[in-house]
C-alpha positions as CSV (number, residue, x, y, z in Angstrom):
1,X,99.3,171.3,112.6
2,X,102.6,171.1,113.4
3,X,102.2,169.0,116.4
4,X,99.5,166.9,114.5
5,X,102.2,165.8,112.3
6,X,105.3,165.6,114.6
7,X,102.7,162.8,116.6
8,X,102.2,160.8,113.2
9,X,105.7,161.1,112.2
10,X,106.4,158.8,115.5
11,X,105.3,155.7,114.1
12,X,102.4,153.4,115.5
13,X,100.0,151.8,113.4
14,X,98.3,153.7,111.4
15,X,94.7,152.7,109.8
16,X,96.5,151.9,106.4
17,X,98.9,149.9,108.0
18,X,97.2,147.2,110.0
19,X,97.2,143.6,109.1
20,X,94.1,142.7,106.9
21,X,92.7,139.4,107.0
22,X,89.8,137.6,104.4
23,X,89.2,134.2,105.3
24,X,93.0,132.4,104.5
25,X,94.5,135.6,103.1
26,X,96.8,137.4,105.5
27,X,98.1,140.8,104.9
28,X,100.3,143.0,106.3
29,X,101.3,146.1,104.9
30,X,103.4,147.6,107.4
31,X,106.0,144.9,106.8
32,X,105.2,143.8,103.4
33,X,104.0,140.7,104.2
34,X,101.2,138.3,102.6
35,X,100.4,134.9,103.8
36,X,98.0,132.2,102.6
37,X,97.4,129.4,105.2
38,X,100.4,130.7,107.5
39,X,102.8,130.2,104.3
40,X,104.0,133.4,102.5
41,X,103.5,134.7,99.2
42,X,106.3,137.0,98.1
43,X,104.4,139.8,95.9
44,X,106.0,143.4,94.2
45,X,105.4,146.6,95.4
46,X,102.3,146.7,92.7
47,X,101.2,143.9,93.5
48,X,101.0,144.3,97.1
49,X,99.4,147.9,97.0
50,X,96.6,146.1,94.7
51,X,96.1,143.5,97.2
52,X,95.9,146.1,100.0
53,X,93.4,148.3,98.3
54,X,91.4,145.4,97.8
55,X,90.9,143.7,101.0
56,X,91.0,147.1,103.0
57,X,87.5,146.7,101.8
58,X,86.3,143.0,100.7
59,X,82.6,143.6,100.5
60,X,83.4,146.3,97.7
61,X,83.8,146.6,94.4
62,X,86.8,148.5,93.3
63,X,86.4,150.7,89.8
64,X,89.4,150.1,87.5
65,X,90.2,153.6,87.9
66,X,90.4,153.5,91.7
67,X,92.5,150.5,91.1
68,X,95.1,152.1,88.9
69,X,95.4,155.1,90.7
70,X,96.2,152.6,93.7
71,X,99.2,151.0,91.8
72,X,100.6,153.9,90.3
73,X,99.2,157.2,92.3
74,X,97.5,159.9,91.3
75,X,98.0,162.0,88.5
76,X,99.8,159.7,86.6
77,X,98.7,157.8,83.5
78,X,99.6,153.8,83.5
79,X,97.6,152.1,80.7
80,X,94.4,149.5,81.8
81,X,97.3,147.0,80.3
82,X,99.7,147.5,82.8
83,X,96.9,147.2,85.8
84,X,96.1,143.7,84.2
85,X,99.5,142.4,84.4
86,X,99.3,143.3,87.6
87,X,96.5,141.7,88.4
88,X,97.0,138.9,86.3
89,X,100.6,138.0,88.3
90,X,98.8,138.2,91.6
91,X,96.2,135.9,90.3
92,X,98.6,133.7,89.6
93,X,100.8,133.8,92.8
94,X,97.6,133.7,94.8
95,X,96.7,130.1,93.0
96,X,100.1,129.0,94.0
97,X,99.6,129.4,96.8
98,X,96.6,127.6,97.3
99,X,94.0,130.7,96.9
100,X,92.7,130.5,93.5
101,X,89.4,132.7,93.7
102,X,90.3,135.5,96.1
103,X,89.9,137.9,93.7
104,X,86.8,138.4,91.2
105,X,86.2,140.3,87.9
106,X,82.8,141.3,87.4
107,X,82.6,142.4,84.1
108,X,82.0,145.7,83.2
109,X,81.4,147.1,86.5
110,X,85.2,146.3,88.5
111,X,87.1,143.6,90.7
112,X,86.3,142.7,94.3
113,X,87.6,140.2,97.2
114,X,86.2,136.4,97.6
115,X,87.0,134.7,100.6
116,X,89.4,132.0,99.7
117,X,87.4,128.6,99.5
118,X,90.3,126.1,97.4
């Protein structure tokens, strides 16, 4: 195990830390980058692990719990609210930016990724 570890500890790219991509929407968690049409979008650490844990799987849709626990980690209780605001800020920096339905709600069941079409 030891040895297991000292190899992951030496960097590389791990699974978690590859660039995504979904249509126009570019990201890159390793450096904390996000781009929409080659132009960047300058998102918080929330917002950015939000972003992540929705495109590592597009197709998907995310339960709100899943989401939460992805913006604040486990074991520790943020309110629905604070999730929103979240979600609601990237929303709106995503629009700026010229991606305005990347991410949908479907009501009552979660939130998954649309490839960017405006």
């Amino acid at each position: 195990m030891a040895r297991i570890k000292a190899i992951l500890r030496r960097g590389g790219t791990t699974p978690e830390n590859q660039p995504l991509r979904h249509g126009v929407l570019e990201v890159d968690p390793a450096r904390h980058l996000t781009r929409v049409r080659g132009e960047v979008v300058a998102l918080t650490a929330r917002e950015m692990d939000l972003l992540v844990k929705l495109m590592t799987r597009p197709d998907q849709v995310h339960l709100r719990p899943a989401l939460v626990d992805a913006i604040s980690g486990v074991n520790i209780h943020v309110s629905d609210r604070t999730m929103d605001s979240h979600l609601r800020n990237l929303r709106a920096k995503l629009r700026a930016a010229g991606c305005a339905d990347a991410i949908d709600t479907m009501h009552g069941i979660g939130i998954r990724m649309e490839p960017c079409t405006t």
